[in-house]
N, C-alpha and C positions, 0 to 999 in steps of 0.2 A: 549650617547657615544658608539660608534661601536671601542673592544679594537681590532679589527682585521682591522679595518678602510675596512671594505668591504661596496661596494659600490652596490644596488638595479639596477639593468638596465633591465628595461618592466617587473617587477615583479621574478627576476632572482635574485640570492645574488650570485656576483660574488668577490671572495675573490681577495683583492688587484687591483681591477678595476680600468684603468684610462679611462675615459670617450672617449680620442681620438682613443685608442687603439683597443675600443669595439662598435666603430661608426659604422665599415664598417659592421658586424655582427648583426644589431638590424634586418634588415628587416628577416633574418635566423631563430631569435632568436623569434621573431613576429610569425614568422609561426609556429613555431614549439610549438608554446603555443596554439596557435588554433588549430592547430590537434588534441594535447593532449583535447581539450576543446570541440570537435565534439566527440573524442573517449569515454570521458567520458560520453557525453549526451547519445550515443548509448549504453550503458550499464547500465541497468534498477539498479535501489536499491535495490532489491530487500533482505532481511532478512530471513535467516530462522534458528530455533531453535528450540530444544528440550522442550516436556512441562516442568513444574515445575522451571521455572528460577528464582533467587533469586531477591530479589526486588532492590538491587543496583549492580545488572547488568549495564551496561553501556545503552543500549539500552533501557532499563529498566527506567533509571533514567533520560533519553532526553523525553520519554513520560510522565512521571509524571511532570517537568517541564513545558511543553507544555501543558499540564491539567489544573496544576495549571495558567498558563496564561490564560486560557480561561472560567476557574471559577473566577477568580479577574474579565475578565471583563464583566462579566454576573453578578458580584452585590452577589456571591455565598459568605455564611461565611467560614473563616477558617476550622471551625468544619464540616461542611457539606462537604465541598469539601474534606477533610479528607477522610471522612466516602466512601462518592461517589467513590473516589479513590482506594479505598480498596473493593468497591464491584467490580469495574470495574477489578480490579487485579487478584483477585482471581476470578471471571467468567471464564476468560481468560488464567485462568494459571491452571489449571484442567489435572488431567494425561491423559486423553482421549485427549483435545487440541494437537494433533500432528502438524494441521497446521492451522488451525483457533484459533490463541494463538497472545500472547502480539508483537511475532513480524511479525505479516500481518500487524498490527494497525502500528507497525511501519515503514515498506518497503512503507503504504500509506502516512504517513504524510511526509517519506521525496521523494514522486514521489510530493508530493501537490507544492517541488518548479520546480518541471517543469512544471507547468502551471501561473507561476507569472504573463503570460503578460496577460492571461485572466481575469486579475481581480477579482478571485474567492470571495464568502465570506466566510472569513475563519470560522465562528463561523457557518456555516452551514455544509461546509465540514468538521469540525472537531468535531462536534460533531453525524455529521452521523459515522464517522471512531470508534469512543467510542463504540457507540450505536449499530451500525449495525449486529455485530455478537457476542452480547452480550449471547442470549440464541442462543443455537449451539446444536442442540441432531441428532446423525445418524438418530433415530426411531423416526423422527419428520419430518412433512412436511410445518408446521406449524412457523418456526424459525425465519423468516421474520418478520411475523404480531406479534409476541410475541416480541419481539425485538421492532418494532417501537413503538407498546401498552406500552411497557417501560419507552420507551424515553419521548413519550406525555406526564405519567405520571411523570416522574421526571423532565421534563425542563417546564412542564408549566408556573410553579411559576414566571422562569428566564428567560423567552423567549419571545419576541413581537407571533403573529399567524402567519405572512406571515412566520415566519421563522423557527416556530416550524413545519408547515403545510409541507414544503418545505423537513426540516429532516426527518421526520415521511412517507415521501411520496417516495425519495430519496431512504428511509433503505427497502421499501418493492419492493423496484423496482429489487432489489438488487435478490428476488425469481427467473424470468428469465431471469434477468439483459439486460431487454427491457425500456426504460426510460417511467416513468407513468405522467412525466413534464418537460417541456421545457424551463430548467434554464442551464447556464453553468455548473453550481455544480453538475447538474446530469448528465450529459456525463461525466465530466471528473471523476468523483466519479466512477462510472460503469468502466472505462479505467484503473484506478488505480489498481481498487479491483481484476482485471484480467491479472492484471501485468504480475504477474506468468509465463502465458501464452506463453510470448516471451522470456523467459528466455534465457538462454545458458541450452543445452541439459542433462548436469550433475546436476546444481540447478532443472531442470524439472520434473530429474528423481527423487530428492529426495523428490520434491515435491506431485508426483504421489505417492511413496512409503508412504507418511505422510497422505497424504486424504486414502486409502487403510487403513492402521491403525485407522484412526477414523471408518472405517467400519468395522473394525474386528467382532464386532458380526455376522455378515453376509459370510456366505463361499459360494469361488468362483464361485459355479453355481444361485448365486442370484447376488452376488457383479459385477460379472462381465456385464451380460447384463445391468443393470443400469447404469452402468457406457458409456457402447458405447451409450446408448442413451443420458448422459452427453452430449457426443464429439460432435456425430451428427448432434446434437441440435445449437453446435455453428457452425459447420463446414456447417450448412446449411442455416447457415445465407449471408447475402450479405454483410455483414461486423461486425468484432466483437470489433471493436473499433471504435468509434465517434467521436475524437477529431483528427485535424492534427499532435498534437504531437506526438500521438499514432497510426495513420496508419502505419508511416517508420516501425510500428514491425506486422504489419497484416501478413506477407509472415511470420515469424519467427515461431507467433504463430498457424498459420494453419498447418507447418510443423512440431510442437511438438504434437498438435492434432491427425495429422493422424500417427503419429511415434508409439504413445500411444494406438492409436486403431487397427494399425498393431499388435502389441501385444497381444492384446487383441482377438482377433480376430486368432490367427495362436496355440493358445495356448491350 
């Protein structure tokens, strides 16, 4: 019972609606929800938050539900996925975690529905997203391989091989985010994880400022040429995104690359 008696027209709640009235208006009304519906795809998910977030944070508590979906269907018990979840938490939520923290894992699971039509498998992508930047240290070069050596060990039990092999392969690709296998899950995984990248120029900068703080041990005449070799490195590629959903943002993200390195560079 609608006590306003409003009436739905193409996804619209239009209060006291008569159907004849609001005929000549659908095709208007048609477009103007598919604008909004391109405008949105064009603006990445992108998350970012402060370390230390409380565990029923909202964001917070969309990935732990999602966790918990994908331990029910891996055969995981209660009590394990418990425990699991709690390591994966606190990994991630570390005062150092300025931006490799609980919500990167999240900006990627919800980019994972802009590739629906590729039929990913989600239990690969999503427990690379868990796993992949599970161990995270500035003074490590190493983050990758310890991270995937993780994962092998803790999904073996619950894993078929092709697909634990695929995870494990996926998270170490993730070092110069060059694909080491030729599965959808690892282009779009790599595209995700580099979201960032295309942001809008305000998220970029706080993002820039966020990686910079995980480097704080390190003062500016070491941090900084490391880092243009970062840019370089992507800017000298012939493309830093592999999937078509993620080319429409290549010009974006080239342009916050060399904005960053201007910086860097004049400073």
């Amino acid at each position: 019972m609608n006590p306003n008696n409003n009436r739905e027209i193409e996804g619209f709640d239009l209060a006291y609606a008569k159907a004849f009235l609001w005929f000549p208006l659908l095709p208007i009304l048609k477009a103007i929800r598919i604008y909004f519906y391109f405008y949105n795809m064009n603006k990445l998910p992108i998350h970012l938050s402060t370390p230390r977030v409380k565990s029923n944070e909202a964001f917070v508590v969309f990935l732990k539900n999602k966790f918990s979906v994908l331990t029910n269907n891996q055969l995981v018990s209660h009590s394990e996925g418990e425990q699991l979840w709690q390591e994966i938490f606190m990994a991630h939520n570390g005062a150092s975690r300025a931006y490799h923290n609980l919500s990167h894992l999240y900006s990627i699971l919800q980019i994972f529905d802009q590739f629906q039509d590729l039929k990913l498998d989600r239990t690969i992508y999503y427990w690379t997203t868990f796993f992949h930047d599970y161990i995270y240290k500035a003074t490590r070069k190493d983050n990758e391989a310890k991270s995937a050596a993780l994962a092998k060990q803790v999904l073996t039990p619950f894993l078929p091989p092709k697909q634990l092999e695929a995870i494990i392969t996926i998270i170490k690709s993730t070092a110069q985010h060059q694909p080491l296998i030729d599965i959808p899950e690892q282009y779009s995984f790599l595209d995700a994880d580099l979201a960032i990248l295309a942001s809008d120029e305000k998220v970029y900068d706080i993002y820039v400022a966020a990686i910079r703080e995980e480097y704080r041990i390190y003062p500016d005449f070491l941090y900084r040429p490391g880092r243009k070799k970062v840019l370089e490195h992507f800017l000298e590629r012939d493309q830093i995104y592999y999937t078509s959903i993620f080319q429409v943002y290549e010009e974006k993200a080239r342009a916050n690359l060399k904005r960053e390195l201007l910086g860097l560079s004049t400073r």
